[in-house]
KEMAR-205401 format. One record per atom (N, C-alpha, C): z, x, y. Coordinates in steps of 0.2 Angstrom, whole numbers, plus 5000, padded with zeros to 4 digits. Atoms other than C-alpha are relative to their C-alpha. Last residue first. Layout:
% residues N
ZXY
...
% end
This chain:
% residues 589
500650024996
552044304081
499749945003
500250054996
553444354071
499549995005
499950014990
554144474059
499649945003
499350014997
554744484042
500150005007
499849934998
553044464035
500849975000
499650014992
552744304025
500350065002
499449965000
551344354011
500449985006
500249955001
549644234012
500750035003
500449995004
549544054006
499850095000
500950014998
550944024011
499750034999
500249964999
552443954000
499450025003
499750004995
553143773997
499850075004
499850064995
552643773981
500550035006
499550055001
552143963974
500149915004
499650004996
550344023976
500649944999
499750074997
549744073961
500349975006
500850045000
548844233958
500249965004
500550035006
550644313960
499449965002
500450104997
551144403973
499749994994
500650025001
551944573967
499849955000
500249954994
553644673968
499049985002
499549994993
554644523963
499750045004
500150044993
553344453952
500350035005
500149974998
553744603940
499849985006
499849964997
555044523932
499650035007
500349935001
553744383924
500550075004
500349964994
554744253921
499850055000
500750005000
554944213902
499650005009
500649975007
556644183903
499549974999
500850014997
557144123923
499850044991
500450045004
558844053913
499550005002
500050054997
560244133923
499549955000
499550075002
560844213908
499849945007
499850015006
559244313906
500549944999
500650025005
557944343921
500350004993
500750045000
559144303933
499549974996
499750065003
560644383925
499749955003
499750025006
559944533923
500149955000
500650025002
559044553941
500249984993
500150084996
560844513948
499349994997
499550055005
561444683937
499849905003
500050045008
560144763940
500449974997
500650014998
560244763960
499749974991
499950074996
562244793959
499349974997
499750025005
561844963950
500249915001
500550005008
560845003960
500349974996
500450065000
561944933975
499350014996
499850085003
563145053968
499649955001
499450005000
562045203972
500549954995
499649965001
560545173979
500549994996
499849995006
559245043985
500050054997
499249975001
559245074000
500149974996
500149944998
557245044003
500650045003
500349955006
557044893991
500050105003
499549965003
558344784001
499550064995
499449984995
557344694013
500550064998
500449954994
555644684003
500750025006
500249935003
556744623989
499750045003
499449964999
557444473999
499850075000
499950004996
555644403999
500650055004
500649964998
555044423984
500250035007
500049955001
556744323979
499550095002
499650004995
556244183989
500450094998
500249974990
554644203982
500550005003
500349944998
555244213965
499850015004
499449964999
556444063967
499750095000
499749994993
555143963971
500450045000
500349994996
554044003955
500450015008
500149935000
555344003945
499750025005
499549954998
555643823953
500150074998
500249974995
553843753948
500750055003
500149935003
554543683933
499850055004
499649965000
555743563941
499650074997
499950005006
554143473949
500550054998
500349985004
553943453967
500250014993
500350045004
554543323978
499650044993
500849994998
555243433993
499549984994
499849994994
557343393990
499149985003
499750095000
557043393971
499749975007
500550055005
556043553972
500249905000
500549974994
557343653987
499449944996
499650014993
558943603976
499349965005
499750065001
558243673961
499949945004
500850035000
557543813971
499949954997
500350034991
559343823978
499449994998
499750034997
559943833961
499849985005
500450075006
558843963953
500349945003
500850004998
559244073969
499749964994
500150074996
561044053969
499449995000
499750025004
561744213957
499949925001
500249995006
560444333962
500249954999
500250085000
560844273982
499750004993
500950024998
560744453988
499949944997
500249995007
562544503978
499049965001
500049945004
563444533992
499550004997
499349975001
562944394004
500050054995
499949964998
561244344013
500650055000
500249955002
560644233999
500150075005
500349995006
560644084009
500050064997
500049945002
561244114027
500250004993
499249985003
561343944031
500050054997
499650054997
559743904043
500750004998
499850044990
559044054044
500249945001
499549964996
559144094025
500050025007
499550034996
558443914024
500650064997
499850044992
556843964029
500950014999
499649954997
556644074011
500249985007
499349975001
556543914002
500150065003
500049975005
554843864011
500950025001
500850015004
554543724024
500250054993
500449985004
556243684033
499349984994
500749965002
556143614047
499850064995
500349934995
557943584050
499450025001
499749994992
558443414044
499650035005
500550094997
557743354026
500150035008
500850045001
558043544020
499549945004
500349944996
559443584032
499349994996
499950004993
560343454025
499650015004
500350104999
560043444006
499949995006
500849985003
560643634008
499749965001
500449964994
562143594019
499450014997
500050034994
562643464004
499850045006
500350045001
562443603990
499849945006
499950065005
563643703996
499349985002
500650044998
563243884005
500349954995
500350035003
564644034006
499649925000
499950004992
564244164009
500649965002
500049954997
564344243992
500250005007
499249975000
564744113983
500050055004
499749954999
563144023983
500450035003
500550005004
562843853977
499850075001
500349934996
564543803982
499150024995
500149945006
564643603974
499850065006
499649964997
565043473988
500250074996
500449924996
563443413982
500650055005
500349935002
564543333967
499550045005
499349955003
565543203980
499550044995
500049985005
563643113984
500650064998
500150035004
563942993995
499850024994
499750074998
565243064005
499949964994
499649985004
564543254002
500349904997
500349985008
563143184010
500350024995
500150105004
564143084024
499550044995
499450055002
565043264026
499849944998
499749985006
563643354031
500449984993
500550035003
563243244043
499750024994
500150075003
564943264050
499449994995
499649995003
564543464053
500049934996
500250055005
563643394066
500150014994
499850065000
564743444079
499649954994
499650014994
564643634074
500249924998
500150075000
563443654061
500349965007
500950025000
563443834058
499849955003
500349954997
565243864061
499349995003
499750024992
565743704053
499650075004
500750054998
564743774038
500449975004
500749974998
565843934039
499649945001
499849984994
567643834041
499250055001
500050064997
567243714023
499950035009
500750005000
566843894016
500049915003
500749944996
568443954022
499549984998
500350004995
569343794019
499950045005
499349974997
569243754003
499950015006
500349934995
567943613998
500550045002
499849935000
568843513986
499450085001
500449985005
568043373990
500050044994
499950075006
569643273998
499350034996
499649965004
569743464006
499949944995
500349995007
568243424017
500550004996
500550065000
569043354033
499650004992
499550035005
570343484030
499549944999
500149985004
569043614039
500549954994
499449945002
569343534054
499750004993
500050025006
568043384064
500450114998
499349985001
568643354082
500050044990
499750025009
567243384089
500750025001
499350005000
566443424109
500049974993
499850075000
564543444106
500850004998
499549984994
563943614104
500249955002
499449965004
563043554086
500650025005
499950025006
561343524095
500750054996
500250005006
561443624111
499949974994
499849995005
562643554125
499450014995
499850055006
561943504142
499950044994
499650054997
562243594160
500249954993
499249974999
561543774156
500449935000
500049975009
559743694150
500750045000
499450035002
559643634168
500350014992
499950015005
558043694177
500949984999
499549945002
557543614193
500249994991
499350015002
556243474194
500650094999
499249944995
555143544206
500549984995
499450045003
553343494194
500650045004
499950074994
551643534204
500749994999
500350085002
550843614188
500349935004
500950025005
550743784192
500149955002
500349994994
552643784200
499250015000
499750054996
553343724185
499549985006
500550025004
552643884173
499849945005
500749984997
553243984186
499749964997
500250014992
555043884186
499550035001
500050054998
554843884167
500049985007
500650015001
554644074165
499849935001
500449974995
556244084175
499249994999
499850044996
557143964164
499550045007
500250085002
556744024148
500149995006
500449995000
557444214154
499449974999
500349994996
558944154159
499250035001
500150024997
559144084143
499649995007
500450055004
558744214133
499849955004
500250054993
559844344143
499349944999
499450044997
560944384127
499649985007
499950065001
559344404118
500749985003
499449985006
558844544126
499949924999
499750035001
557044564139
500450004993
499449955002
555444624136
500749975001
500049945003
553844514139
500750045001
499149994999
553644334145
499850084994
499749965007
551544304146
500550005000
499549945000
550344174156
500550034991
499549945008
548744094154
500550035003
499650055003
548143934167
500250054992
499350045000
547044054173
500249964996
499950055002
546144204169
500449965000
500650025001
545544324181
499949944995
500849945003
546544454182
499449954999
500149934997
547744364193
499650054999
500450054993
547744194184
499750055006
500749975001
548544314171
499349975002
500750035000
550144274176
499550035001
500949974998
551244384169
499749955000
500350075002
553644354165
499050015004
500850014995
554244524166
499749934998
500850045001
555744564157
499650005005
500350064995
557144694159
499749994996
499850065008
557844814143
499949945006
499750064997
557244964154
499949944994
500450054996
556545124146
500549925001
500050004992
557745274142
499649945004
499350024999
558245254125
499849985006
500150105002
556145244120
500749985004
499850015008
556145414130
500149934998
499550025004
555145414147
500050014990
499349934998
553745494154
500449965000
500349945001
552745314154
500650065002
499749954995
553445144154
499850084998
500149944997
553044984145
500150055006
500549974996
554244844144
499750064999
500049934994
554844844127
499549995005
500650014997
554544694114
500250045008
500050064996
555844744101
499550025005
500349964994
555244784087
500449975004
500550034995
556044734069
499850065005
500349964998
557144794053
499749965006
500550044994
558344724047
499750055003
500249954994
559344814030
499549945005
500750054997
560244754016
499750045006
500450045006
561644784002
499649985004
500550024998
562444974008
499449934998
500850035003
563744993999
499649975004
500350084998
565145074009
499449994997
499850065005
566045244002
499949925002
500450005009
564845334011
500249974996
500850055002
565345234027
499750034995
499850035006
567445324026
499049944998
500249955007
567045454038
500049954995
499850055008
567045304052
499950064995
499550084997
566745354071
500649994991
499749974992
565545524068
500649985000
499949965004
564845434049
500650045007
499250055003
564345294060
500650054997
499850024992
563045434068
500649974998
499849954998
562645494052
500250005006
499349985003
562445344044
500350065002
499450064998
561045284057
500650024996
499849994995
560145444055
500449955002
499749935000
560145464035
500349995008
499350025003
559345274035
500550065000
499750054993
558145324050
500649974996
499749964993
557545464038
500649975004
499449945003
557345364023
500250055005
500149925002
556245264032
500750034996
499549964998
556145064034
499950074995
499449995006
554644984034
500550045003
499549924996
553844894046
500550024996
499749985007
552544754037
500550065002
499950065006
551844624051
500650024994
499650034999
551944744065
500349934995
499850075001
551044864057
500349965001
500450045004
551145004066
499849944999
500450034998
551445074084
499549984994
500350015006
553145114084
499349955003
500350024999
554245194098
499649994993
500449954998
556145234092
499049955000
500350014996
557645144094
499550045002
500649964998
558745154081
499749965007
500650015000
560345034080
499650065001
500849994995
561345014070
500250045007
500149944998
562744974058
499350035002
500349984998
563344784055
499950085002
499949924995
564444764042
499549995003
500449934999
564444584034
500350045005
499549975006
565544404033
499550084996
500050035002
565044364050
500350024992
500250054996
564844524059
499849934993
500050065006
565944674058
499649935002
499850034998
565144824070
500149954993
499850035007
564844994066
500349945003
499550075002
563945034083
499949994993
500150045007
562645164090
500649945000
499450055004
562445244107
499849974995
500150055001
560945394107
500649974998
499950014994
561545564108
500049935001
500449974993
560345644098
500349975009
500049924999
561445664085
499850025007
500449975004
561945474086
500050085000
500749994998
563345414096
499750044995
500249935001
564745314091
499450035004
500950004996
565445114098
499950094998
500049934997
566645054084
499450025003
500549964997
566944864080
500050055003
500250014994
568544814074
499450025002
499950064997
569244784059
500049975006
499749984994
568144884050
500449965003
499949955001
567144854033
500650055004
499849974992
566844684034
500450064997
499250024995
566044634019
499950035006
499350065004
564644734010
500550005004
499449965007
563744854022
500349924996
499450075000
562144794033
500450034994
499849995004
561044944041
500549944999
499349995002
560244904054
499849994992
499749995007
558444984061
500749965000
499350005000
557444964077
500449994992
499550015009
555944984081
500750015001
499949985001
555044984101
500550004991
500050025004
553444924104
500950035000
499749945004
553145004120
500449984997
499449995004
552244854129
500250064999
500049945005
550844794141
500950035000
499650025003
550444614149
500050084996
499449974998
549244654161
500650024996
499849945001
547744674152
500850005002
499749984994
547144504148
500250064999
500449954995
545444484137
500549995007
500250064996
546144324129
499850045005
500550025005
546544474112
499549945006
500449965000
547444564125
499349994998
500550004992
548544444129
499450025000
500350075000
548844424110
499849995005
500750035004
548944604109
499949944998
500549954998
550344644120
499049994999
500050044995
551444484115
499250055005
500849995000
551344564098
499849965006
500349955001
553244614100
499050015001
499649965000
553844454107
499550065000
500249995009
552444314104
500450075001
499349975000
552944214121
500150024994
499549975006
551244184125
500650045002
499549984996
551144024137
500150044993
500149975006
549343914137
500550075001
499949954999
549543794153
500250034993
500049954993
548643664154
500050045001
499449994996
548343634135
499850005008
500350004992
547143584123
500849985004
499550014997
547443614104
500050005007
499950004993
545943614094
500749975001
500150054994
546243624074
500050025008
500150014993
545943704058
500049965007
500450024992
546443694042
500050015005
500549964998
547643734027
499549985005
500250055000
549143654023
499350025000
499950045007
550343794022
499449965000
500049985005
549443914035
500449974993
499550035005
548843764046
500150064995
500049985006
547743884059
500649964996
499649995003
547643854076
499949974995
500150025008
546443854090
500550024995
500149955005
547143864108
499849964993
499250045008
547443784124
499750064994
500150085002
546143794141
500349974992
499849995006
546143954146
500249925000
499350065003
545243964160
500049994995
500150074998
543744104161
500649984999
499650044996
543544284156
499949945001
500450004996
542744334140
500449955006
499549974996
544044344125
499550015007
500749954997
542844184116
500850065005
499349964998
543544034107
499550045001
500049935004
542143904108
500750045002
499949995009
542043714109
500150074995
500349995006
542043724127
500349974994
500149945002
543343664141
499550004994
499750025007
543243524152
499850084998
500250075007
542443584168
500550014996
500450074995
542643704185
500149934995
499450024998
543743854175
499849945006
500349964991
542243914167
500349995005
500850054997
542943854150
500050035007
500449974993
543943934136
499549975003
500450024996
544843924122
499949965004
499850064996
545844004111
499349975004
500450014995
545844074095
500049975007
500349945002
547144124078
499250005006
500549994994
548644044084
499250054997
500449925000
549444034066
499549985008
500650024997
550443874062
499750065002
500650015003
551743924049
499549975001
499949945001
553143844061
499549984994
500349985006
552643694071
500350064997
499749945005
553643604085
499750014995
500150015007
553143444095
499850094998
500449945001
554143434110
499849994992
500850045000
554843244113
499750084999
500250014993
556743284116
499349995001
499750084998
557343284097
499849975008
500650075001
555843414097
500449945000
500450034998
556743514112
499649974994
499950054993
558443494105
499449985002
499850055002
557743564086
500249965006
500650035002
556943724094
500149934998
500650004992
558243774106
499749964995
499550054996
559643724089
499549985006
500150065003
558543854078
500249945003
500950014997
558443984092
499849944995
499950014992
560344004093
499449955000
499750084997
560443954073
499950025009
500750055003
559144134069
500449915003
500550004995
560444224082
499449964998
500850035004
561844164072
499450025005
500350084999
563244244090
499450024991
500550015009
564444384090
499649935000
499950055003
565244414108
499349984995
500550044997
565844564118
500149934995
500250065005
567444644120
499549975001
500550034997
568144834127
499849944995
500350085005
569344944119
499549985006
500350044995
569345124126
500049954997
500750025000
570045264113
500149955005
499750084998
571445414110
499149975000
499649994993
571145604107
500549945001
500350014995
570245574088
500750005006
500149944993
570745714077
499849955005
499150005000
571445574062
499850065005
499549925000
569745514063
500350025002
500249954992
569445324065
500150084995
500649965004
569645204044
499950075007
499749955004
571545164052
499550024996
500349985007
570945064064
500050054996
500750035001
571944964074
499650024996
499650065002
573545094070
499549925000
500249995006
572345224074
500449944997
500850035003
571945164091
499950024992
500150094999
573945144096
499249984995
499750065004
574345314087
499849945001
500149985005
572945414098
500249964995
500049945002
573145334114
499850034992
499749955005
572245204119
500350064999
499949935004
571545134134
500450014995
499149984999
571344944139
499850084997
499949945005
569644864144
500850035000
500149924997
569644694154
500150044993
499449994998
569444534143
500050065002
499949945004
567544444141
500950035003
499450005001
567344284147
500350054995
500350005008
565444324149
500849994996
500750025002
565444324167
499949974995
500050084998
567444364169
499449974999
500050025006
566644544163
500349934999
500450075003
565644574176
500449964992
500350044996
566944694185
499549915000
499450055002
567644754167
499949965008
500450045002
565844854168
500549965000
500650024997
566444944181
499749974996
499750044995
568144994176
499349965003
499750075004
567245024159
500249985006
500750035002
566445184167
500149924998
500350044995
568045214175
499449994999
499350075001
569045234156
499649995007
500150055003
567445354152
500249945002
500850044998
567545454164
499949944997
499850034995
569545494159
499249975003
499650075004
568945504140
500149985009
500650074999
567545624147
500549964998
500250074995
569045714152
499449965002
499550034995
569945734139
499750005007
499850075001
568245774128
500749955003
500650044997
568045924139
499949954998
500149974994
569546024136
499649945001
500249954996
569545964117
500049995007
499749984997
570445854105
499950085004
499449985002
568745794096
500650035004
499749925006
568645674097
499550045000
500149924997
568545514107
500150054996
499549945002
568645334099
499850045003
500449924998
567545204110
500550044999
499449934999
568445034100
499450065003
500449935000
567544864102
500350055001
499749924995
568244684100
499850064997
500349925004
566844564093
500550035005
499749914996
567244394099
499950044996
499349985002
566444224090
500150085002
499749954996
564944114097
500950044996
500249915005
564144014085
500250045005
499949995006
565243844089
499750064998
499149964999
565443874110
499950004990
500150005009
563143824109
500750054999
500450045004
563143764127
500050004992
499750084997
564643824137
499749964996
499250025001
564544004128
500249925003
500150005005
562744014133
500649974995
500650075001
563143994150
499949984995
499850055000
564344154148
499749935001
499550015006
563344254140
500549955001
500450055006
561744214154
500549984994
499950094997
563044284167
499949964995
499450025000
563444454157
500249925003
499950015007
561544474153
501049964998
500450045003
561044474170
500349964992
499750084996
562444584176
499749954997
499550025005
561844714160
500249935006
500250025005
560044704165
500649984996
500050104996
560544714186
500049984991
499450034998
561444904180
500049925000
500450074999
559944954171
500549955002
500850004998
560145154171
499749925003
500049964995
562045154172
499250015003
499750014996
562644994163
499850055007
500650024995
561244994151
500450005006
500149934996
562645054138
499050015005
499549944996
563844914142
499350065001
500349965000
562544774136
500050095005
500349954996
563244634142
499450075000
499649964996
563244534127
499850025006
499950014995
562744404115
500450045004
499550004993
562644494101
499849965006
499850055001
561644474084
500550025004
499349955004
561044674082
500449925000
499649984994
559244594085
500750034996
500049914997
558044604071
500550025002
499850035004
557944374068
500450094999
499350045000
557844394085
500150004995
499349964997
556644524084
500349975001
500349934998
555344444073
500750025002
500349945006
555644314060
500050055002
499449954999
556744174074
499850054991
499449994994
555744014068
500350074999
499750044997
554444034051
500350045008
499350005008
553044114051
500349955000
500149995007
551644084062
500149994994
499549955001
552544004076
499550014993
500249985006
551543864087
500650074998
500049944999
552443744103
499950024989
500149995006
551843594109
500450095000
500249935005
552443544124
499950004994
500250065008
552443354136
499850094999
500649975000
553343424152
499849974994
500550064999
554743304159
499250044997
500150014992
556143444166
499149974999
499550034998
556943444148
499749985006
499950085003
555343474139
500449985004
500550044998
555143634148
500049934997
499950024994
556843694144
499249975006
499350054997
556843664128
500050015006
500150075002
555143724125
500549975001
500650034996
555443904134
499949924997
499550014994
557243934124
499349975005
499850075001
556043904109
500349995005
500350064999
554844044114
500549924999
500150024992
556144144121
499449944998
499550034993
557144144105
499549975006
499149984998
555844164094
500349985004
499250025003
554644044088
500550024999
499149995002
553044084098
500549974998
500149965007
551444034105
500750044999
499649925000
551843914117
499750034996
500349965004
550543774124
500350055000
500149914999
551143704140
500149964991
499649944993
550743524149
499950064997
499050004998
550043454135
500050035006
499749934999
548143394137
500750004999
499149995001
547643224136
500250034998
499950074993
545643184139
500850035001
500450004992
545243364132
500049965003
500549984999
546643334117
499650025005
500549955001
548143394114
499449995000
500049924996
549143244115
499550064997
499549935002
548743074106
499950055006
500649965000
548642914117
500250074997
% end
């Protein structure tokens, strides 16, 4: 009998595809629930896709939000059991300088600050902290300041945060959860909470009763009937409550900037502070620089969040503290997002708590609605697990949760080594990246490579991406548009923003999704479209010069002749295959 209707309801209806919404479907599916879950975009768009890409404690919440770093330092290690393949150490240096009175003995405060976070650090199998002196921390990082006192090491843990929340998403549909990205919540509805539900979407109080949703590739409308109707929509969590006329649920948006440098810049991660004081971080993270973060409250667009000239000045001047040498770093990308910030008044955005809140709204007067609101991604799980035992406790169900006890897609004990490729001639750095990604299924890589020895071709050099993973993550992952699958293999996300792969992959992407070769300008200009909106607001310097050199060999030697250039800053009439119908932010809903 289908699901979703008024005779045969699912159990829970999510709204969302970030992390917590997919950490909520894997673990409600695991303890017997029938869910559906909606995403407008694609998966992991909004703050997770945003986040700084840490599984951590979250040292500098150690004094104001002591339970939010414990919390974070258990959940890392659980994580670490489930999904060990995108897990990789970040060690961290706190240099000191300058050789004054008073920075000798913040360096001793410091060194029992850390003794206190080295408490939880078994949690997250993290290594106690050691002191420096001046030679020992320059000898590590010889980019530091040649006035710094000495420093504090400390280590957290680098995590794919787009693969965390792709892997949640893909276990609970290989476990019976039926999954959409590019569906659009756009009504719900409602009935007098005695009867079956109407036919109308309405924010007028009564039982929530599922939701109406919007195919944005495909086009149309449909009922989707639920028990329990669960927004887990991050940042617009505020205003989708709001919009089913609930109140509780309320945020303080907060923005957040990085800055991404060519390569790895450092060879350790440095923690600075901004002017105003604010903790920062130059961290190396995959084959990139991370430099971040802002934290300031925002209360635009949450669809289109640009990045400022300002916030670019203030992040480099903070790292600029730690690293003199980050002017000579080419700046090739930027993230932007929100995160979904408890509200808190008289407060600074630094200052507000990085807890959650899980809101039934059965209490204002509509039931079967609840919310999930603020909250990191290192405590993802625990945060999935909590809203599931409310959800649980609704609907009569005890099973306990268990989503710490079995393996992730890809976390799956393997023997499989980068030599496994070599009979390709895959090398095996970019044979040891798509393991990364892939983990245990890696293999299923390999039986494509198997039978077709030429998709063991790199398709870009930057990351890098074969052909075989592409093929892969198309049929496999849910992708729907070629910009998807820079969340699945970080496509286009290397030096040269994917100028030299982007006719190739949409090749690739046409074949793969039945469309005609001619149509791949088209795909490659939305995917391009898309980059462009990341990079358009530091481009400077050398990466000007970078910029036209990859738009050169696009629209000439890479054979898009007779493309329009100026697609890139502009939608065309048509809308490309595979592309929807109306511009894909960078955020999520």
């Amino acid at each position: 009998m289908e699901l979703g209707t008024p005779e045969n309801p699912y159990d829970l209806v999510i709204i969302g595809g970030g992390i917590n919404g997919a950490g909520i479907a894997r673990d409600a599916v695991m303890r017997g629930l029938s869910v559906a879950l909606f995403e407008k975009n694609d998966f992991s768009t909004g703050a997770t896709w945003a986040s700084s890409g840490m599984i951590h404690g979250g040292i500098r919440y150690l004094e104001a939000d002591p339970n939010v770093t414990k919390k974070s330092c258990y959940d890392s290690g659980l994580i670490q059991q489930i999904a060990p393949h995108l897990l990789f150490r970040v060690p961290f240096l706190f240099p000191m300088r300058p050789d004054t009175l008073t920075n000798k003995i913040f360096l001793e405060l410091v060194e029992v600050y850390f003794d206190t976070y080295d408490r939880w650090a078994p949690l997250k199998g993290g290594v106690p902290h050691s002191r420096l002196n001046r030679a020992e921390a320059l000898a590590m990082e010889p980019g530091l300041p040649k006035d710094i006192i000495g420093a504090v090491t400390t280590d957290e843990w680098g995590i794919d945060s787009p693969r965390l929340t792709l892997i949640n998403i893909l276990d609970a549909q290989e476990r019976g959860a039926h999954v959409h990205n590019y569906h659009e919540v756009v009504g719900f509805l409602r009935g007098d909470g005695t009867g079956d539900a109407d036919d109308k979407t309405s924010t007028q109080r009564g039982a929530m009763r599922g939701v109406r949703v919007r195919d944005r590739e495909r086009g149309g409308v449909r009922d989707v009937h639920a028990r329990i109707t669960f927004n887990a929509t991050g940042a617009w969590a505020e205003r989708v409550a709001k919009s089913a006329g609930a109140q509780m649920c309320r945020l303080r948006p907060g923005k957040g900037i990085h800055l991404l440098l060519a390569g790895r810049v450092t060879n350790y991660a440095l923690i600075t502070n901004a002017v105003d004081g604010r903790q920062m971080f130059i961290a190396p993270h995959q084959n990139v620089t991370f430099v971040g973060t802002t934290d300031d409250d925002y209360w635009g667009d949450l669809d289109d969040i640009p990045v400022l000239e300002d916030e670019v000045k203030y992040v480099l001047d903070g790292a600029r503290r730690v690293f003199p040498k980050i002017d000579e770093c080419r700046i090739i990308d930027t993230i932007v997002g929100c995160r979904p910030t408890l509200y808190g008044d008289n407060k600074y955005e630094s200052q507000l708590s990085r807890d959650h809140a899980v809101y039934d709204h059965g209490e204002e007067g509509i039931p079967n609605f609840m919310s999930i609101a603020g909250g990191k991604l290192a405590a993802y799980r625990l945060m999935s697990e909590e809203a599931v035992d409310a959800i649980c406790a609704k609907l009569g169900n005890n099973k306990p949760g268990r989503t710490h006890l079995e393996a992730l897609p890809g976390g799956e004990a393997h023997d499989i080594s980068p030599e496994a490729f070599a009979e390709f001639g895959l090398d095996n750095y970019s044979a040891g990246r798509l393991i990364y990604r892939q983990g245990s299924r890696a293999d299923r890589v390999l039986e494509i490579m198997r039978k077709n020895p030429e998709t063991a071709a790199i398709v870009d050099p930057s990351e890098p991406v074969t052909e075989a993973e592409l093929r892969y993550v198309m049929r496999h992952e849910l992708v729907s548009q070629l910009d998807d699958c820079k969340r699945r293999s970080r496509l286009g996300q290397g030096l040269d923003g994917g100028w030299s792969a982007t006719l190739r992959a949409a090749e690739i992407y046409c074949d793969e999704k039945g469309y005609s070769q001619r149509d791949r300008f088209d795909v490659a200009l939305s995917f391009q479209r898309g980059r462009w909106k990341d990079r358009r607001d530091i481009i400077r310097n050398e990466q000007l010069a970078a910029e036209a050199v990859g738009q050169t060999w696009f629209f000439t030697a890479g054979g898009a002749i007779g493309a329009d250039p100026k697609s890139l800053l502009n939608d065309p009439a048509k809308t490309p295959p595979g592309a929807t119908s109306d511009p894909t932010s960078r955020e999520s809903a």
